[in-house]
N, C-alpha and C positions, 0 to 999 in steps of 0.2 A: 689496515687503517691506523694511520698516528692517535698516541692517547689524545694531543693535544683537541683533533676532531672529534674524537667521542666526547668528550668533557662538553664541549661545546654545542653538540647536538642535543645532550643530555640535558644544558642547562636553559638552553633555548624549549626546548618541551616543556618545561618545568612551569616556563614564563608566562608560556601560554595560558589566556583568559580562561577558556573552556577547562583546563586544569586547574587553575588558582579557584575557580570560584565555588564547587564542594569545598572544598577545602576553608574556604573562607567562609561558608553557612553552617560547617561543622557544628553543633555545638560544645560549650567547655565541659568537659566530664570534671565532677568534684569528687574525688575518691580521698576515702583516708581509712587504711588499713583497721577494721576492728571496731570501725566508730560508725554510730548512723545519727539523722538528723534527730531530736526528740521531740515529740508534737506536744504542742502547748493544749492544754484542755482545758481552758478559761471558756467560761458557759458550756459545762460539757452536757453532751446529749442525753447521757445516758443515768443522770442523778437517782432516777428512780429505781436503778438496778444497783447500785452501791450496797454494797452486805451489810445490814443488820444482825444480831445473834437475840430473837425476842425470848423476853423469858416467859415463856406458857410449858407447858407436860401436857403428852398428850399417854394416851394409853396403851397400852402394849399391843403391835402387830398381830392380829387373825388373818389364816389363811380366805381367801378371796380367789375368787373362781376362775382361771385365766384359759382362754384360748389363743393359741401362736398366730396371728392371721397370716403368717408365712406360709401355714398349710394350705391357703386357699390362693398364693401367686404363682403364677406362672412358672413352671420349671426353667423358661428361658427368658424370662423375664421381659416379655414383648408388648405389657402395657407402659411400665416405666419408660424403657428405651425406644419407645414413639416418638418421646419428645425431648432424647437426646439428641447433641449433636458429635459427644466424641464419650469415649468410654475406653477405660485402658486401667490395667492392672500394674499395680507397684512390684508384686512378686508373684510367683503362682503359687504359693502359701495365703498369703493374707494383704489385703488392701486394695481397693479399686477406685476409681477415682472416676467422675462422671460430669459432664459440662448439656447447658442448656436444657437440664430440669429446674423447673421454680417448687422447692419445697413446699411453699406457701400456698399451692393452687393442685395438687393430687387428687385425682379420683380414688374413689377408694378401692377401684383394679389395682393402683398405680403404686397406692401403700401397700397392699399385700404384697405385689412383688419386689415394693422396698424391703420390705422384711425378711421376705427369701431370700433376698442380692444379699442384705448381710448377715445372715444368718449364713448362706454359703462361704463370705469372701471375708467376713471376722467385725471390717470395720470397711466403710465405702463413705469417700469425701465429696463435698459438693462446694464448688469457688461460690462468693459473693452474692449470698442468698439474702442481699437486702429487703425482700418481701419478706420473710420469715421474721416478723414482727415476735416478742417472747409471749404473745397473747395464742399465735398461729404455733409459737414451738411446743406449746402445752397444747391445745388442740390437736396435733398432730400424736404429741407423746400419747395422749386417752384416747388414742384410737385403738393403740395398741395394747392397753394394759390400763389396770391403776397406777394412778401417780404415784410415787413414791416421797414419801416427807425426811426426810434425814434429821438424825435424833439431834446432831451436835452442830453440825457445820452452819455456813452464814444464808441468809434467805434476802432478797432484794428487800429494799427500803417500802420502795410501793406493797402496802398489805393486799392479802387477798393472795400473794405468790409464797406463799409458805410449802411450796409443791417444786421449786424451783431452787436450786444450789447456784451460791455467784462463787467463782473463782477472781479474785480480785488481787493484786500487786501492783502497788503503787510505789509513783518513782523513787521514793524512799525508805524502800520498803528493807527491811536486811535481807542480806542469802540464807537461806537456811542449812546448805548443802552440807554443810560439814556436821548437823546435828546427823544424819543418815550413812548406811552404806549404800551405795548407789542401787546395789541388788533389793534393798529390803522395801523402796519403793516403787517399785510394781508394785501393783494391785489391783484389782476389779472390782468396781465403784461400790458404792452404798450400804451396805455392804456384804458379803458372803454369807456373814455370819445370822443375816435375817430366815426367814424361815420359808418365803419365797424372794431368792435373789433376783434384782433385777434383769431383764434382759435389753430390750432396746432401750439404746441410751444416745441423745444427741448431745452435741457440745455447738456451741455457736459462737464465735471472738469477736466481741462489738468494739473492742479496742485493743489493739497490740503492739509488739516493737515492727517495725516496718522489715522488708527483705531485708537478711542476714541477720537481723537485730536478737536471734535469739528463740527462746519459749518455744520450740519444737515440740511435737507430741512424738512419743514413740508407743506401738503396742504391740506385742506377742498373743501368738496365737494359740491357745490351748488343743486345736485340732493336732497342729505340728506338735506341740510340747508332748503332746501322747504317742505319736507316731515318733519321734524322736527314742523314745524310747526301746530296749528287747523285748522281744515277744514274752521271756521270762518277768521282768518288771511289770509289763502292763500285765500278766495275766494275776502276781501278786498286790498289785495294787490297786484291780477289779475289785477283790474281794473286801476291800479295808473302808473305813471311814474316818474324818476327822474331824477333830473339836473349833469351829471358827467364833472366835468373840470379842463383842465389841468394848470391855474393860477396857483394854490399854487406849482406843480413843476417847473414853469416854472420862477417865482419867484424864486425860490431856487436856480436855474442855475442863474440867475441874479445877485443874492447877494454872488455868489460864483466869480463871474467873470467868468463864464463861458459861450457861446456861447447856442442863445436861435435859434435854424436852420429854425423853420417853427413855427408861430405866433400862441398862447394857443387857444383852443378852448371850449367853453360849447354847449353839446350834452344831448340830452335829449332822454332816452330808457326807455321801459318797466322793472318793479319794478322784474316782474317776464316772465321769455324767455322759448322758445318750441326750446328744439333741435331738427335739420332736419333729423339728423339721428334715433335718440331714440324713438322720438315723446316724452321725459321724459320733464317735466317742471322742470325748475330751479329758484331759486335765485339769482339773475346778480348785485349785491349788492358786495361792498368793501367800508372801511372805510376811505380811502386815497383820492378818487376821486367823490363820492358821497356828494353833499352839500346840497340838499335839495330837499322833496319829491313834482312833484306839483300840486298845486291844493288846500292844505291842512296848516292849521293853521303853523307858523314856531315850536312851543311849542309843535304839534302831531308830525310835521314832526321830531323834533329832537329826542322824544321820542321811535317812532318806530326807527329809524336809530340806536339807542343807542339797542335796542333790539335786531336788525338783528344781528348788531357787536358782541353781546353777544354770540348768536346762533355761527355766524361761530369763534368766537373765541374758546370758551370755549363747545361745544359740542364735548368730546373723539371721539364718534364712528362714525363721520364722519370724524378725521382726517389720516392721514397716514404718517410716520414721516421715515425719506432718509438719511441712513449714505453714505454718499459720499467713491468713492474710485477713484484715479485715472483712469480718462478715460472711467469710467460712466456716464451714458447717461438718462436723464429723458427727457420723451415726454409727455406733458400732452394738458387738451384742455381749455385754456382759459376760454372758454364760460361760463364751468361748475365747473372751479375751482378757489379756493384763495389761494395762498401760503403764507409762510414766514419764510424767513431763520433765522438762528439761531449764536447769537453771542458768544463771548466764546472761540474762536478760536486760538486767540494771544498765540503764539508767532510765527503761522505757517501762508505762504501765500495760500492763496485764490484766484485761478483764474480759469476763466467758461469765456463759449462764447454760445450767444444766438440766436436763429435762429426762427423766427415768422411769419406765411404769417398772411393779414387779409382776416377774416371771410365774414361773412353776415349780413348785419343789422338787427340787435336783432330784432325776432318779438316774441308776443303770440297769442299762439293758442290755443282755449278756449277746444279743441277737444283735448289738448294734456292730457297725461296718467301722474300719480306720478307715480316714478322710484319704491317706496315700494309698492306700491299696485298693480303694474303692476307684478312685482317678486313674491310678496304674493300668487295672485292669479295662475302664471304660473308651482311653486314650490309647490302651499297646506302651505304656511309659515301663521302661526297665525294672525290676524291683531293687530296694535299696540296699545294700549289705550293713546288713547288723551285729555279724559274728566277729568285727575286729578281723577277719582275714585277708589277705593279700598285699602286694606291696604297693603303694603307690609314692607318689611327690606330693611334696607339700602344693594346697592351691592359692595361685596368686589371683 
């Protein structure tokens, strides 16, 4: 056939109605590399959750009686997942993700096997849980635990939620990135250094930068940070503990002029913790409130510390990384995990409100199981080589 007749056939198709007319209801895509729109917050919703820093003291933390009510969910969690409609894992280390549960309306089957879910999976996310009012997110956190009060950081404006942490960044807010190394923020919430550390903890974002705009959460998983490790390592850092304290924040609120509510403490736990539900051993290790290992030279102790940090910094497949969207919901458990949010954000506001009972006072249990050889073995999953031997390629 002559070009001339393909041209022509080609352009005669083209012409046609039934073609022109998608085409013509398309709509315009506005793209602009790196930029997103920024929402106006003129009569904003959420005034009564704006962080205050009130100045009261409260008194020093007493241990308080905790039961996990993970111990009493479902091994398969078949009350929760009644009234799912999809459920999928970020990684098979850590993060699960869960559609068509309304937090705000749980039986109390449904919370213990919430508990379980993440107490197995580290941290489990739930989309646009607009029911989960911050009056239902507190309700929900004293199911599981005492609340926890945090000595320094900001508390909503409406009183009566002094139990309740706002994470707040406004559009004009500075970066602070360059005050940190990106490693030394990780950390697990409230902090380590109390004497029972938190464990269930929700996050909920009533305002954020919209898709791609930024404010990512990432968290590592202290089951892997352990298993990551040689048999030689974990079996010496079974036996150790270290110093967690909260000076250096509590300084910080100082030299801010800010209200320091209940007097800094140093706590000393186990290097490495048995969760009650899992029986998994963990690494109870963060680089914010860890000052030193003890027992041990300061020059081993900094050396191992700088190691751990490595491990949970920079090891991928134990992290799991959280595009936020309005009114999404992360639950995770303290115990087992580190998070660290992510900067980048500007020119969009950033605000979350946090909800945390405390836990159990860290122990180890020499009797407890590693989370991958416990799966290894229950699944037929290969076992991992730990001795540096054999040759392989780099993985792309």
């Amino acid at each position: 056939m002559a070009p001339g007749l393909v041209e022509s056939v080609q352009y005669d198709a083209f012409k046609n109605s039934d073609v022109k007319a998608p085409l013509k209801n398309k709509p315009t895509i506005n793209y602009t590399p790196g930029r997103n729109v920024v929402e106006s917050h003129e009569n904003y919703e959420f005034e009564d959750l704006r962080p205050r820093f009130p100045e009261v003291k409260w008194p020093a933390l007493t241990e308080v009686p905790y039961h996990d009510k993970g111990l009493n969910g479902d091994p398969e969690f078949r009350n929760l997942l009644s009234a799912a409609t999809d459920v999928f894992d970020y990684n098979p280390k850590i993060g699960t993700e869960v559609h068509g549960v309304d937090l705000a309306n749980l039986t109390d089957a449904q919370k213990d096997d919430l508990a379980r879910l993440i107490a197995t999976r580290g941290v489990v996310f739930f989309r646009d849980q607009k029911n989960l009012t911050i009056d239902a997110q507190r309700e929900l956190g004293a199911y599981f635990g005492t609340l926890h009060k945090h000595a320094t950081t900001c508390v909503p404006q409406r009183p009566g939620l002094e139990d309740v942490h706002v994470v707040y960044t406004g559009e004009n807010s500075t970066d602070m990135r360059a005050m940190f190394a990106p490693s030394f923020l990780w950390h697990s919430d409230v902090m380590t250094y109390e004497i029972q550390p938190p464990s269930y903890t929700s996050l909920k974002v009533v305002t954020g930068p919209p898709r791609g705009g930024g404010g990512d959460t990432l968290w590592s998983s202290q089951y892997a940070a352990y298993d990551a490790l040689s048999p030689h390592m974990q079996k010496y850092l079974e036996g150790l503990t270290a110093l967690h304290s909260a000076e250096m924040q509590a300084q910080g609120s100082r030299d801010l002029g800010r209200p320091v509510r209940r007097e800094p403490v140093i706590t000393e736990h186990p290097i490495v913790r048995t969760h009650p539900v899992t029986g998994w051993k963990a690494l109870f290790f963060n680089p914010g409130f860890v000052t030193k290992i003890v027992g041990i030279p300061k020059t081993e102790s900094d050396a191992i510390l700088g190691y751990l940090n490595e491990i949970v910094a920079t090891t991928q497949e134990l992290h799991v990384r959280f595009q936020w969207n309005k009114n999404d919901v992360a639950f995770w458990d303290n115990r087992v995990c580190n998070h660290s949010a992510s900067y980048g954000f500007a020119p969009h506001r950033r605000h979350a409100v946090r909800v945390c009972c405390q836990g159990e006072r860290p122990v180890f249990d020499p009797a407890g199981k590693s989370q991958e050889d416990d799966l290894a073995e229950r699944y037929g999953l290969p076992k991992v080589n730990k001795d540096g031997s054999g040759i392989v390629n780099y993985n792309d």
